[in-house]
Backbone as JSON Lines, residues from 0, in Angstrom:
{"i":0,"aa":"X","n":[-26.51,-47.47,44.52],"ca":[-27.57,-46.47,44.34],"c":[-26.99,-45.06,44.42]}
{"i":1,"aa":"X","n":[-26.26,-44.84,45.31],"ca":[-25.38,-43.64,45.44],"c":[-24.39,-43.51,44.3]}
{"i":2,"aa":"X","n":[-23.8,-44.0,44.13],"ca":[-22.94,-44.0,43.05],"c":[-23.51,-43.65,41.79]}
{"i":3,"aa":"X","n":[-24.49,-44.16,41.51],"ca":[-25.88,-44.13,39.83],"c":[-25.96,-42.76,40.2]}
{"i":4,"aa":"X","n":[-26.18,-41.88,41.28],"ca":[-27.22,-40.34,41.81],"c":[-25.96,-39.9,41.23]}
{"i":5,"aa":"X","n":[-24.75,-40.14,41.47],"ca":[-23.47,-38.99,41.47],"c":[-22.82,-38.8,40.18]}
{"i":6,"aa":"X","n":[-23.03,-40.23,39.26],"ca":[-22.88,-39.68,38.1],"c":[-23.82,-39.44,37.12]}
{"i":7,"aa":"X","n":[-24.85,-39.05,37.65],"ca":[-25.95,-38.96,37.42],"c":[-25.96,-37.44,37.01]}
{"i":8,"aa":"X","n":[-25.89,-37.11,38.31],"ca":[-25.41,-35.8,38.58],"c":[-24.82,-35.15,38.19]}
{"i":9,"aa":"X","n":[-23.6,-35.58,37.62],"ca":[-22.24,-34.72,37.45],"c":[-22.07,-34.79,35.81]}
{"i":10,"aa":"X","n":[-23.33,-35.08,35.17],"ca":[-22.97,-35.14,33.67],"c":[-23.93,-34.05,33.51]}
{"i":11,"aa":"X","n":[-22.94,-33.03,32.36],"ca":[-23.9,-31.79,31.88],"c":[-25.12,-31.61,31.37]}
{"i":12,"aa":"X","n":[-26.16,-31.08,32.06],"ca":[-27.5,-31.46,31.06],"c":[-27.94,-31.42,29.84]}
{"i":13,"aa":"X","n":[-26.51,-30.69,28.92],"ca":[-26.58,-30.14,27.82],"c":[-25.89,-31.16,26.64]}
{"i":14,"aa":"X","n":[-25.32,-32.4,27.32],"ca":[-24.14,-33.05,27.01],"c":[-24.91,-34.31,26.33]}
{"i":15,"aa":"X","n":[-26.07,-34.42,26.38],"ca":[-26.56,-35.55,25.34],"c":[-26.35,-35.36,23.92]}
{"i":16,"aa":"X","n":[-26.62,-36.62,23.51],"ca":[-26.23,-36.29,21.87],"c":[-27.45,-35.4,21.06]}
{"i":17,"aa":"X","n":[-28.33,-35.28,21.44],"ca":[-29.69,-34.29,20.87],"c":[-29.25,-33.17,20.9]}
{"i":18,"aa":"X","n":[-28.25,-33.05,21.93],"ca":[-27.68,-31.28,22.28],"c":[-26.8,-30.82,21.79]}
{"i":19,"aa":"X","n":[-25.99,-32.31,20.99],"ca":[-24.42,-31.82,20.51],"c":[-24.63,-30.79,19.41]}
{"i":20,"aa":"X","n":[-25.73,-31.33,18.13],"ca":[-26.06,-30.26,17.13],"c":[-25.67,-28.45,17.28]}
{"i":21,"aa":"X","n":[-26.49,-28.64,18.33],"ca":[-26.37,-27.51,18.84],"c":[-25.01,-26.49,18.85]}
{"i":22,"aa":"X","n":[-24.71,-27.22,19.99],"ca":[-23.33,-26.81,20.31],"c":[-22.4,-26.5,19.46]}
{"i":23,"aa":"X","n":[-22.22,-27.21,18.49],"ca":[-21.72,-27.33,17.03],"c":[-21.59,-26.19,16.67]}
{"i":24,"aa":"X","n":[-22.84,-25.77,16.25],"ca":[-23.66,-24.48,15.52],"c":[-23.29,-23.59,15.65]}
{"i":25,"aa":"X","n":[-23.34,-23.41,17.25],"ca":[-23.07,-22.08,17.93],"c":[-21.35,-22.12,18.15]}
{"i":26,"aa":"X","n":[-20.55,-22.99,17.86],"ca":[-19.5,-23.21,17.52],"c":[-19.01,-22.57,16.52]}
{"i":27,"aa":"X","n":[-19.26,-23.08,14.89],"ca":[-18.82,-23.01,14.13],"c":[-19.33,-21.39,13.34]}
{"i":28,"aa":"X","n":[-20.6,-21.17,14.47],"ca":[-21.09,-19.64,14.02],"c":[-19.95,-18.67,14.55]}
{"i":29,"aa":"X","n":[-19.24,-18.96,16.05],"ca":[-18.42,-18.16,16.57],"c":[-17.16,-18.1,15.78]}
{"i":30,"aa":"X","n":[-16.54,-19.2,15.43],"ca":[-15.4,-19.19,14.31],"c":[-15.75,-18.53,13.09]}
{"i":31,"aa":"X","n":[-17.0,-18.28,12.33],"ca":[-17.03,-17.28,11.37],"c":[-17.27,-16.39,11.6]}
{"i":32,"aa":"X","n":[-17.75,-16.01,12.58],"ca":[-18.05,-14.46,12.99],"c":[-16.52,-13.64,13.54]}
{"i":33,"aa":"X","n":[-15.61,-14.94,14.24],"ca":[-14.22,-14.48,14.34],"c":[-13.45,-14.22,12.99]}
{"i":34,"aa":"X","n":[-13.68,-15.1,12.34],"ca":[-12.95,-14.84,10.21],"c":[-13.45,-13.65,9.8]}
{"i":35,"aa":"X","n":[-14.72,-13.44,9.84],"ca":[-14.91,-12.43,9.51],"c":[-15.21,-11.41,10.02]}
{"i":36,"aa":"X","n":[-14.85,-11.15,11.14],"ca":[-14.0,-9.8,12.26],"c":[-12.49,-9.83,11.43]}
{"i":37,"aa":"X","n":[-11.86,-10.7,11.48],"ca":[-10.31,-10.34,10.67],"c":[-10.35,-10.02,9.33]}
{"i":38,"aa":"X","n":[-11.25,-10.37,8.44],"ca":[-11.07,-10.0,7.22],"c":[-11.99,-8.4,7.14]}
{"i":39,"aa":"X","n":[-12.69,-8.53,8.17],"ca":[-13.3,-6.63,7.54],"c":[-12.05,-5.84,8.21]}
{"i":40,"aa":"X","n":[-11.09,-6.17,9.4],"ca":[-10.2,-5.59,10.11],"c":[-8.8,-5.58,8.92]}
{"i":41,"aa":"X","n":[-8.58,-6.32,8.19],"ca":[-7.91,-6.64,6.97],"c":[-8.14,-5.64,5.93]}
{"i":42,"aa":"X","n":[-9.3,-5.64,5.4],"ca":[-10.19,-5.03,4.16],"c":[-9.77,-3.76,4.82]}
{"i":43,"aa":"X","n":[-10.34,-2.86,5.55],"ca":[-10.36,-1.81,6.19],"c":[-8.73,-1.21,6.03]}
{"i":44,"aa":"X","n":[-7.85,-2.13,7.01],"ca":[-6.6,-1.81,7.04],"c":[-6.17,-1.33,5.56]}
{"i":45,"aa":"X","n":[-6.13,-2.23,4.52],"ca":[-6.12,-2.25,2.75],"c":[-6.57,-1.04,1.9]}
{"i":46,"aa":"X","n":[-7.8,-0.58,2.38],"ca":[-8.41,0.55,2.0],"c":[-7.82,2.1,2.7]}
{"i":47,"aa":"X","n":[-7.56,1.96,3.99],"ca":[-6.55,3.14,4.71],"c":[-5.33,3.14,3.69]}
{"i":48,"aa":"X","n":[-4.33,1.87,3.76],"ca":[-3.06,2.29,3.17],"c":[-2.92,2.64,1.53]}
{"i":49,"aa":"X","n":[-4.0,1.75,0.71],"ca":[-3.87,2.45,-0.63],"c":[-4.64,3.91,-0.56]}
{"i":50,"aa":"X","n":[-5.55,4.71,0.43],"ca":[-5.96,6.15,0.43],"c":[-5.16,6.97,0.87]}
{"i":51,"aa":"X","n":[-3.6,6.56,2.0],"ca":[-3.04,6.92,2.29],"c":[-1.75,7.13,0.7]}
{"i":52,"aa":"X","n":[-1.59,6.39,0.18],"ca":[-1.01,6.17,-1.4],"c":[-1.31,6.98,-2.03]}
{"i":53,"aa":"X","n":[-2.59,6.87,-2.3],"ca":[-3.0,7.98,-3.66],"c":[-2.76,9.15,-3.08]}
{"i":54,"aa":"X","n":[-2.89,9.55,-1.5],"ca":[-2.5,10.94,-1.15],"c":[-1.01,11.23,-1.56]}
{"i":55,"aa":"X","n":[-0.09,10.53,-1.06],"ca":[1.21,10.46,-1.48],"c":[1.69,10.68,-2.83]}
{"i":56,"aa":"X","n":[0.91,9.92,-3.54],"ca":[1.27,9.9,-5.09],"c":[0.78,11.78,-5.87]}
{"i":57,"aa":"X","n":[-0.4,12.12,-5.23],"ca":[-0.78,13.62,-5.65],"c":[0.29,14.35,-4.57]}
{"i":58,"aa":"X","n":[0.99,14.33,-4.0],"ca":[1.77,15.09,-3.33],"c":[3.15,14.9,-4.16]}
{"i":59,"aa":"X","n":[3.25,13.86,-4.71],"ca":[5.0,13.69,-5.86],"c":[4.4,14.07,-6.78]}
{"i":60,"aa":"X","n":[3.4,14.75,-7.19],"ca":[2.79,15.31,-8.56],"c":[2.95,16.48,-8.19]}
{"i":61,"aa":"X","n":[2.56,17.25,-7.17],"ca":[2.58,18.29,-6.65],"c":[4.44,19.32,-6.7]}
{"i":62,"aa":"X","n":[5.15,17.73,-6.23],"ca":[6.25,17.95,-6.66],"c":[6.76,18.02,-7.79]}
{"i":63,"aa":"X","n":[6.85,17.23,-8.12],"ca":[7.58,17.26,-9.88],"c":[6.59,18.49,-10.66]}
{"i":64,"aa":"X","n":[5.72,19.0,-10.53],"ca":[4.85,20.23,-11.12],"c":[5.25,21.18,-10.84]}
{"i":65,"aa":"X","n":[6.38,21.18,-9.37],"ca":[6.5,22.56,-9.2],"c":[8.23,22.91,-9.24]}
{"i":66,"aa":"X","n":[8.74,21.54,-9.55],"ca":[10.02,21.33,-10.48],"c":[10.69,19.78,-10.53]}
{"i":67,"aa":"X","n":[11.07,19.62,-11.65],"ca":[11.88,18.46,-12.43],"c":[12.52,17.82,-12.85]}
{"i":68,"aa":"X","n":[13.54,17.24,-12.22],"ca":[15.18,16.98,-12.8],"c":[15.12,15.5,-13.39]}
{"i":69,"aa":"X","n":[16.36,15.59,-14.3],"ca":[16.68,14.52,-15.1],"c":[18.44,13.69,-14.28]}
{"i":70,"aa":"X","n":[18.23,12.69,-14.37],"ca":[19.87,12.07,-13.96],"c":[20.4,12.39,-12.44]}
{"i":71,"aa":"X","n":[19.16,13.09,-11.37],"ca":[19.48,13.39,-10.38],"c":[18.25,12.92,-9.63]}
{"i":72,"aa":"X","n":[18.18,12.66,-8.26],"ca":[16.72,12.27,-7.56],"c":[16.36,14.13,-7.1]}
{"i":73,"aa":"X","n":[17.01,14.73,-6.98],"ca":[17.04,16.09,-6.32],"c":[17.42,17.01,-6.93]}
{"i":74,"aa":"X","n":[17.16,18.53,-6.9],"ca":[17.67,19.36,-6.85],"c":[17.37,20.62,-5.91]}
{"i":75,"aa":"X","n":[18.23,21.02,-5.24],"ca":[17.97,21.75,-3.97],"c":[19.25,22.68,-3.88]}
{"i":76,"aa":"X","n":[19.02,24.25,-2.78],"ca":[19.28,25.09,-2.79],"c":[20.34,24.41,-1.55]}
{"i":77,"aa":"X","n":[21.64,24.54,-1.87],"ca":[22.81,25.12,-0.46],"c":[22.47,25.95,-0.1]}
{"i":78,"aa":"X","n":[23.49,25.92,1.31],"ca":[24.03,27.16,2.48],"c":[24.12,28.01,1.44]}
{"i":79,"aa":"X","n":[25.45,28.19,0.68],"ca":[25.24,29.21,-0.11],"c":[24.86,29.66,-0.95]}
{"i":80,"aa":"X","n":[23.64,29.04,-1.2],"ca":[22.29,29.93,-2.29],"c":[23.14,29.27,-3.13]}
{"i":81,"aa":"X","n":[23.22,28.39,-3.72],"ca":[23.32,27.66,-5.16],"c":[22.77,26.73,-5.42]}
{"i":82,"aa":"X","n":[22.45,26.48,-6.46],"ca":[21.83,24.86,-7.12],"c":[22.53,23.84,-7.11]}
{"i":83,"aa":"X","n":[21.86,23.02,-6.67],"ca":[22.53,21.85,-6.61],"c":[21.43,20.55,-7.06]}
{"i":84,"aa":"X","n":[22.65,19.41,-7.24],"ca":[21.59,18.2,-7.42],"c":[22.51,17.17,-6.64]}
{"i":85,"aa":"X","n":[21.45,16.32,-6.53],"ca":[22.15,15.02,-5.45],"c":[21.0,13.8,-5.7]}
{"i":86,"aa":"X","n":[22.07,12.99,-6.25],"ca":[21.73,11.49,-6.77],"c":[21.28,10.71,-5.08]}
{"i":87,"aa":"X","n":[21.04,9.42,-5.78],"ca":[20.21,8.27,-4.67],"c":[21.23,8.68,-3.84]}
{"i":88,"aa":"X","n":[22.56,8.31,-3.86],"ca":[23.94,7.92,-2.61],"c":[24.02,9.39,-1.95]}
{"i":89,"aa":"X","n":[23.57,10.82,-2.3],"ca":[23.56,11.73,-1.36],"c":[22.38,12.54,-1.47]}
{"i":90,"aa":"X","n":[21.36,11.42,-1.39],"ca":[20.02,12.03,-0.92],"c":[19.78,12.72,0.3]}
{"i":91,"aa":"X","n":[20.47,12.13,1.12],"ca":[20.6,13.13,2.71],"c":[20.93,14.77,2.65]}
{"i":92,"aa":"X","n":[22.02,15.11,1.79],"ca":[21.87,16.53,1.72],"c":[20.81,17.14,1.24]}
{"i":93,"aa":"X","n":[20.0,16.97,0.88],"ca":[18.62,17.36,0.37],"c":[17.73,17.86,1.75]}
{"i":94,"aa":"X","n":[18.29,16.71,3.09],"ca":[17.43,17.45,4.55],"c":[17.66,18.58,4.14]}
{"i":95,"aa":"X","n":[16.09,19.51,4.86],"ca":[16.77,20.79,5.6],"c":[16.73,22.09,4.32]}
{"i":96,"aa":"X","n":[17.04,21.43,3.28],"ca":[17.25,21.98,2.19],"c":[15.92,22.77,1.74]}
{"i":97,"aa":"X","n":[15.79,23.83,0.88],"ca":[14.62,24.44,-0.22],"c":[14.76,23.1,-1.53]}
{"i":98,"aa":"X","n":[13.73,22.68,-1.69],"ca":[13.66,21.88,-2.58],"c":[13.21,22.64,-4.22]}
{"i":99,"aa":"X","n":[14.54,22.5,-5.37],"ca":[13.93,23.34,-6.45],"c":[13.38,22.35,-7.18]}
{"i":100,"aa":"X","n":[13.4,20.97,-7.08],"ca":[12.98,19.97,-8.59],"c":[13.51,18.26,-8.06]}
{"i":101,"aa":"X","n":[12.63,17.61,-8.56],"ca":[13.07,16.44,-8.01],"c":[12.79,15.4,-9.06]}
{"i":102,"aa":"X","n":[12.97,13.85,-9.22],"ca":[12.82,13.31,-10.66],"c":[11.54,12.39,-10.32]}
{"i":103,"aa":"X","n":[11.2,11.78,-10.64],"ca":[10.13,10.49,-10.89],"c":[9.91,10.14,-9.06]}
{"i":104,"aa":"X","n":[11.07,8.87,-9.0],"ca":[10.8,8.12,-7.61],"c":[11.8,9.1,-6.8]}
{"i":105,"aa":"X","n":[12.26,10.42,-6.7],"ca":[12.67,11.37,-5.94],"c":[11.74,11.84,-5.17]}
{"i":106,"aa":"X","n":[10.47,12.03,-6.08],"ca":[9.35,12.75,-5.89],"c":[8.52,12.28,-5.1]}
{"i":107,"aa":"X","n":[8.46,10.76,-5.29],"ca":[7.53,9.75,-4.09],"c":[8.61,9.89,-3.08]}
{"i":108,"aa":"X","n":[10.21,9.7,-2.77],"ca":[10.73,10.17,-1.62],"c":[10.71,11.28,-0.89]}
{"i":109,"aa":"X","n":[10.5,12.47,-1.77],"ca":[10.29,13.87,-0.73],"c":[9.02,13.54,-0.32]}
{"i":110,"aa":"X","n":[7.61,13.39,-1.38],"ca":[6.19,13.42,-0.54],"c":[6.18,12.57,0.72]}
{"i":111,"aa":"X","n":[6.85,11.23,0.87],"ca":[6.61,10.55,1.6],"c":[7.61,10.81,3.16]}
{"i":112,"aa":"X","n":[8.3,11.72,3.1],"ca":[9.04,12.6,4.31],"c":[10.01,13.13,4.03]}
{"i":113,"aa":"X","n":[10.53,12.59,2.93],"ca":[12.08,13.17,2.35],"c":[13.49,11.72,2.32]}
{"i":114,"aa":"X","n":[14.44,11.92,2.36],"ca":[15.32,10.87,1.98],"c":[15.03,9.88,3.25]}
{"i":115,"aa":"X","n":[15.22,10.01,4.22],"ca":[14.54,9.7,5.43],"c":[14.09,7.51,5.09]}
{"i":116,"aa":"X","n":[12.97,8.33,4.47],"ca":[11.78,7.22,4.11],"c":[12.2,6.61,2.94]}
{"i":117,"aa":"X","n":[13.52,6.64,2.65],"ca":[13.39,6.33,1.25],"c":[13.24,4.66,1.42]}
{"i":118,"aa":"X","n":[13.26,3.66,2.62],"ca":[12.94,2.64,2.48],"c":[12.02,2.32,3.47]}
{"i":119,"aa":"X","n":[11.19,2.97,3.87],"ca":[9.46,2.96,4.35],"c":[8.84,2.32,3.31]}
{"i":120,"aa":"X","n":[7.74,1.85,3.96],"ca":[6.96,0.58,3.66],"c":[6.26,1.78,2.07]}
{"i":121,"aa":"X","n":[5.65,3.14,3.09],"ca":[4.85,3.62,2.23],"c":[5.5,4.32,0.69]}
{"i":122,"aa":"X","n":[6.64,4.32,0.92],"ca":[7.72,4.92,-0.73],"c":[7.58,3.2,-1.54]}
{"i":123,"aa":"X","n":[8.07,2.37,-1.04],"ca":[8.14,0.7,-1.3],"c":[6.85,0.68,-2.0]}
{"i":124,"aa":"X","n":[6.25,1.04,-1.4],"ca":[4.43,0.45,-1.99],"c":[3.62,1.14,-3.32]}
{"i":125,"aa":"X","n":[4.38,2.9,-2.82],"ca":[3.89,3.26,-3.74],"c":[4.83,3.72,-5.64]}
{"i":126,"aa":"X","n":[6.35,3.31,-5.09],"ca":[6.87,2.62,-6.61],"c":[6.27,1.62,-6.75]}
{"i":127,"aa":"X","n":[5.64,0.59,-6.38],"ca":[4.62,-0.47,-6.82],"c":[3.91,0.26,-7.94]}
{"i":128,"aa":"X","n":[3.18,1.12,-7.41],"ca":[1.93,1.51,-8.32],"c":[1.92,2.24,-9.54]}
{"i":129,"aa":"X","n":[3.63,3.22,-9.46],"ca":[4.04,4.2,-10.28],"c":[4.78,3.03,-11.97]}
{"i":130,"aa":"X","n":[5.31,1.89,-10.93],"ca":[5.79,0.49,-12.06],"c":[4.99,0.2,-12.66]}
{"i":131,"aa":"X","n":[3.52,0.07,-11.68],"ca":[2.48,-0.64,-12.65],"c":[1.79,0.42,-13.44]}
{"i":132,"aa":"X","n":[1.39,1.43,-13.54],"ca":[1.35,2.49,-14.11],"c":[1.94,2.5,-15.33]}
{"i":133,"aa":"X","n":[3.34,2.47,-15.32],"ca":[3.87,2.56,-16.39],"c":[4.07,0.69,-17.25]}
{"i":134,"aa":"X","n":[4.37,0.21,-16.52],"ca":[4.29,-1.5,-17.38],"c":[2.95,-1.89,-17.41]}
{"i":135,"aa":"X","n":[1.88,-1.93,-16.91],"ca":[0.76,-2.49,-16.88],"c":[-0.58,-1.65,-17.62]}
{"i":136,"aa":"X","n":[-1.33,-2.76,-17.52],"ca":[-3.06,-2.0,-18.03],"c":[-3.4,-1.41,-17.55]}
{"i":137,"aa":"X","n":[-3.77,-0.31,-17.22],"ca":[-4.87,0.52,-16.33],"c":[-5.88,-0.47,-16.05]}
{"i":138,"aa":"X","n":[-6.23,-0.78,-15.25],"ca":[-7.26,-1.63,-14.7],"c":[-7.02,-3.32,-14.0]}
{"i":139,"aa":"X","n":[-6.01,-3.05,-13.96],"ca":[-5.56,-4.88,-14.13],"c":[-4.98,-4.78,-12.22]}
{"i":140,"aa":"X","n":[-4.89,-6.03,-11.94],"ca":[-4.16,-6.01,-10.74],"c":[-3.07,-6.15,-10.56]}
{"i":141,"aa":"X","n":[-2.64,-5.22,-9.43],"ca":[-1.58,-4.64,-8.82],"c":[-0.63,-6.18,-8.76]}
{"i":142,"aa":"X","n":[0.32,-6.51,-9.17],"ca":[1.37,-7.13,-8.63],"c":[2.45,-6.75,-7.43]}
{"i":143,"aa":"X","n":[2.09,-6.84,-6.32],"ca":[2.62,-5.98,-5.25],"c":[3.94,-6.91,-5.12]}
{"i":144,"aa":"X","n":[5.19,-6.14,-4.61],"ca":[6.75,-6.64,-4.75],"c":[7.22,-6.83,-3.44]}
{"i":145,"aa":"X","n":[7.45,-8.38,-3.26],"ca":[7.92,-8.22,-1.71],"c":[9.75,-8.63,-2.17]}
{"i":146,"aa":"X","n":[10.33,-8.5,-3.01],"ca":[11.98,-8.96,-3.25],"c":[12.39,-7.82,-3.67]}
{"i":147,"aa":"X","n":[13.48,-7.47,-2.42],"ca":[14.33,-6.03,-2.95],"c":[15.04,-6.01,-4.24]}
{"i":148,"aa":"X","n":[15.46,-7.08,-4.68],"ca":[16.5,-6.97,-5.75],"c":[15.07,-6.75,-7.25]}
{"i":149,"aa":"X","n":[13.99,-7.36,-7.16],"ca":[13.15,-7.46,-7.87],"c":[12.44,-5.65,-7.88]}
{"i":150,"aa":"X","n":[12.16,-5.23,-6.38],"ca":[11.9,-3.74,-6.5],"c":[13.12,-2.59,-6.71]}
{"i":151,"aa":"X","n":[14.06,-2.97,-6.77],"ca":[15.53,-2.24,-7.04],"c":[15.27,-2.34,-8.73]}
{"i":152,"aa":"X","n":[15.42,-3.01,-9.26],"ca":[14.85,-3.59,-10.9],"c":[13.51,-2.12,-11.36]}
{"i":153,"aa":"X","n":[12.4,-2.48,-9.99],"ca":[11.14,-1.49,-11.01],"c":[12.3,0.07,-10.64]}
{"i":154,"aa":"X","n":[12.52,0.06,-9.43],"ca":[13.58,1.57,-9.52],"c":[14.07,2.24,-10.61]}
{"i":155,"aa":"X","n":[15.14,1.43,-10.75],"ca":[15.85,1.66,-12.39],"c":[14.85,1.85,-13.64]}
{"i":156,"aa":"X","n":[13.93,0.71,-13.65],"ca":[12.69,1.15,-14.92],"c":[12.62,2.5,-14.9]}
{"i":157,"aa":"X","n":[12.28,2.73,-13.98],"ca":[11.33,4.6,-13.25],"c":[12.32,5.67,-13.66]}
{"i":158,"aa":"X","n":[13.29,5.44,-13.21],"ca":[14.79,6.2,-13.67],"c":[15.11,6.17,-14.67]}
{"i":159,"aa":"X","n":[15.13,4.67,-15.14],"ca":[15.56,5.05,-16.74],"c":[14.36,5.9,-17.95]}
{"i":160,"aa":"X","n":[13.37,5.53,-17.43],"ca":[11.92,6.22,-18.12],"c":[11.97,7.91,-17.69]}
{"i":161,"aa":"X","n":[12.11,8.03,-16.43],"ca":[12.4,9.28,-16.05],"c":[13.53,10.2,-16.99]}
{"i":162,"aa":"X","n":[14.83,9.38,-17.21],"ca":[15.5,10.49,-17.73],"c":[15.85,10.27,-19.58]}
{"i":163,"aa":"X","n":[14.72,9.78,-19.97],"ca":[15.04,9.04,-21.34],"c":[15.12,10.39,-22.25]}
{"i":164,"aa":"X","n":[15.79,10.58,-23.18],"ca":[15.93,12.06,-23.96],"c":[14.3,12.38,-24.28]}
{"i":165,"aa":"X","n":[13.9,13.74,-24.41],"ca":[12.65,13.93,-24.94],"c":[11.72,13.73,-23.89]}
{"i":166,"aa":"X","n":[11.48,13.25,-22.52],"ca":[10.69,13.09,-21.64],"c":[10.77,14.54,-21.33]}
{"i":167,"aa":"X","n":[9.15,14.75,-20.75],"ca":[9.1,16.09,-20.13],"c":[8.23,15.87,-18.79]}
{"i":168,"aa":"X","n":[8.32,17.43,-18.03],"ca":[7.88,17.12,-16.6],"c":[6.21,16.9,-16.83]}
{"i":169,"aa":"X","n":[5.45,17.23,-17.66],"ca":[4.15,16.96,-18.28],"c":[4.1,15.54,-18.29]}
{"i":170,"aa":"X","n":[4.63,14.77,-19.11],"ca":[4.96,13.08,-18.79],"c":[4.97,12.64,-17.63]}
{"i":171,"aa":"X","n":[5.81,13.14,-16.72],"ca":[6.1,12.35,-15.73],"c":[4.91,12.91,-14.26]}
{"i":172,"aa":"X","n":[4.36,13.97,-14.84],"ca":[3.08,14.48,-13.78],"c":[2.13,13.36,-13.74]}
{"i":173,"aa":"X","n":[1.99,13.27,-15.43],"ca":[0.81,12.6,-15.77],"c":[0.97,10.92,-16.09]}
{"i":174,"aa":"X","n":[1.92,10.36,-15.48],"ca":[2.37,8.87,-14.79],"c":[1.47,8.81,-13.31]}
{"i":175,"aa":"X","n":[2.03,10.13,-12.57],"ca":[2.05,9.81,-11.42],"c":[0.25,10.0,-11.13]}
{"i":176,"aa":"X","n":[-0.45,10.53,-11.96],"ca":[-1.87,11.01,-11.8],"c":[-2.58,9.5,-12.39]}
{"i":177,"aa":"X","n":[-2.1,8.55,-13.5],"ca":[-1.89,7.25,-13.66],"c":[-2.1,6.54,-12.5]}
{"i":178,"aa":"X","n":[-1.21,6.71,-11.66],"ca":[-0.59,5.74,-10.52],"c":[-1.49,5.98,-9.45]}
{"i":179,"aa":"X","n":[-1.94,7.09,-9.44],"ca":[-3.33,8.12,-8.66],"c":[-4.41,6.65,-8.77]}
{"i":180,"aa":"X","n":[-4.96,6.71,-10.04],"ca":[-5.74,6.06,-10.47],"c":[-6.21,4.53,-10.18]}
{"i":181,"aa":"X","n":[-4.48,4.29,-10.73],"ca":[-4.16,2.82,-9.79],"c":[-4.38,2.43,-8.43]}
{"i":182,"aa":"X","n":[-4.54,3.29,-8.42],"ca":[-4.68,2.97,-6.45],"c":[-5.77,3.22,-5.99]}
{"i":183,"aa":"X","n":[-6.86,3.93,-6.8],"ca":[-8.31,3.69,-6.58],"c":[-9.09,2.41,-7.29]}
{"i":184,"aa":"X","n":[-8.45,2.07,-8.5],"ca":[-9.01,0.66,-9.01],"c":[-8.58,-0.58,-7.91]}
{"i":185,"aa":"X","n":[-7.66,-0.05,-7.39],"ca":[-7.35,-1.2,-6.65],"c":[-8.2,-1.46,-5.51]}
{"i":186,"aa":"X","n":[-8.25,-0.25,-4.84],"ca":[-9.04,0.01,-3.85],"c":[-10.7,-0.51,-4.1]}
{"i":187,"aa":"X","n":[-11.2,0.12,-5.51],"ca":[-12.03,-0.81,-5.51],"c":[-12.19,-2.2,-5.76]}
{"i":188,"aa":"X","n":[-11.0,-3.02,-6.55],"ca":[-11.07,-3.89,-6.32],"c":[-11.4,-4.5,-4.51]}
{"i":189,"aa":"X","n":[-10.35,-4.23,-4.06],"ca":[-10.14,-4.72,-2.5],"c":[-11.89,-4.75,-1.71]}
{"i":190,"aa":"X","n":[-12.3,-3.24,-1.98],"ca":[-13.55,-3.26,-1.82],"c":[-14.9,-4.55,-2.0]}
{"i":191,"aa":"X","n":[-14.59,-4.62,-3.39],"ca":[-15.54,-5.42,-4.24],"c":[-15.65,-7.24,-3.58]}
{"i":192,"aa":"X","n":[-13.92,-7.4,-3.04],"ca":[-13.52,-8.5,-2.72],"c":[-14.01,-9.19,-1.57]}
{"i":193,"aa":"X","n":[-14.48,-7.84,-0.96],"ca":[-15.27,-8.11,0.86],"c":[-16.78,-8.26,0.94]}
{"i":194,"aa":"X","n":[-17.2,-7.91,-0.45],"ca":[-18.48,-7.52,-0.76],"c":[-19.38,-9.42,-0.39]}
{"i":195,"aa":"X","n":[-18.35,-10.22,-0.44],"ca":[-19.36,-11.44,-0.84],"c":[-19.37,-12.22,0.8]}
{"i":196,"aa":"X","n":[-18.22,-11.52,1.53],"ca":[-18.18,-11.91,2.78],"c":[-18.89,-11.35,3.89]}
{"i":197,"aa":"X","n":[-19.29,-10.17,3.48],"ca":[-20.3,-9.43,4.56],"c":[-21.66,-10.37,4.34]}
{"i":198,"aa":"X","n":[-22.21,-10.32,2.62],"ca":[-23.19,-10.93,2.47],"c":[-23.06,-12.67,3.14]}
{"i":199,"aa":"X","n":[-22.19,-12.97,3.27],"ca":[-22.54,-14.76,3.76],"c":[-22.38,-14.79,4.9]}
{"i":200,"aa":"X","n":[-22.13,-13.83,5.88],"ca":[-22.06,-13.67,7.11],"c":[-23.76,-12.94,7.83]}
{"i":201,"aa":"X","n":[-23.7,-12.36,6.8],"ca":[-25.66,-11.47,7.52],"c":[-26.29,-12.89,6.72]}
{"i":202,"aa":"X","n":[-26.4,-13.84,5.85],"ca":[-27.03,-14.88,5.59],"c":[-27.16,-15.89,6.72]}
């Protein structure tokens, strides 16, 4: 009789099978409400770094508008007041420097801090957009590049387009105002993409 009271007792009142439903519910509600805490924390993150981009990309417009070199990433003023230019391998002398003109993906390296950054996530991401810009549809999606030898490849494109005879700094402004663009279609894409997950979550 004692024994029947104690496990009687000691089983949860909630623990019948009428109750399991339940439990379930409020289960499988907490696991989507956790998915979709990470994907608006995702979405969000996505929308910062391509707004952070397009700022970048009007700042290498800003550059190359206010000068332009061909066959060099740089051109900048020495100690002793002369012109100079300095390719990818002595981008570092450029620190410090008056900047007179810079080329294509020079231009996403100064906006984005200067030689410094030249392999920061945010220079990386945004030759993404300046590649697709120039190889792709306006409107189409971004093929984002995670293989160096594959983003070393769009480099050279950019460079070789950059210094092709007959290119002018008008061209290469109006790539990067392109690439501007790109990064708001994308953005709305990314946008558009979250749109069906907010709705099945307030459902």
């Amino acid at each position: 009789m004692t024994l029947e009271f104690r496990v009687q007792h000691d089983v949860a009142p909630d623990a019948s099978p009428a109750a399991a439903p339940g439990r379930i519910r409020r289960f499988l509600d907490h696991i989507a409400a956790r998915r979709a805490e990470v994907r608006a924390r995702r979405t969000a993150a996505e929308l910062t770094e391509l707004a952070d981009l397009q700022r970048l990309l009007t700042d290498a417009r800003a550059v190359v508008e206010h000068g332009w070199v061909q066959h060099a990433w740089f051109s900048y003023v020495d100690e002793g007041g002369r012109t100079r230019q300095a390719s990818s391998a002595a981008a570092a002398e450029v620190a410090g420097r008056p900047l007179v003109g810079a080329c294509l993906v020079g231009a996403v390296v100064y906006a984005a801090g200067g030689p410094h950054a030249v392999h920061a996530q945010p220079v990386q991401r945004a030759v993404d957009l300046v590649w697709h810009a120039l190889a792709s549809e306006e409107g189409s999606a971004v093929l984002w590049c995670l293989a160096p030898d594959v983003r070393m490849a769009r480099v050279r494109d950019l460079t070789r387009w950059n210094d092709a005879p007959g290119r002018s700094s008008a061209e290469v402004a109006g790539l990067l105002l392109t690439a501007e663009r790109v990064a708001v279609h994308e953005a709305d894409r990314v946008a558009a993409r979250a749109v069906p997950a907010v709705r099945s979550t307030a459902a």
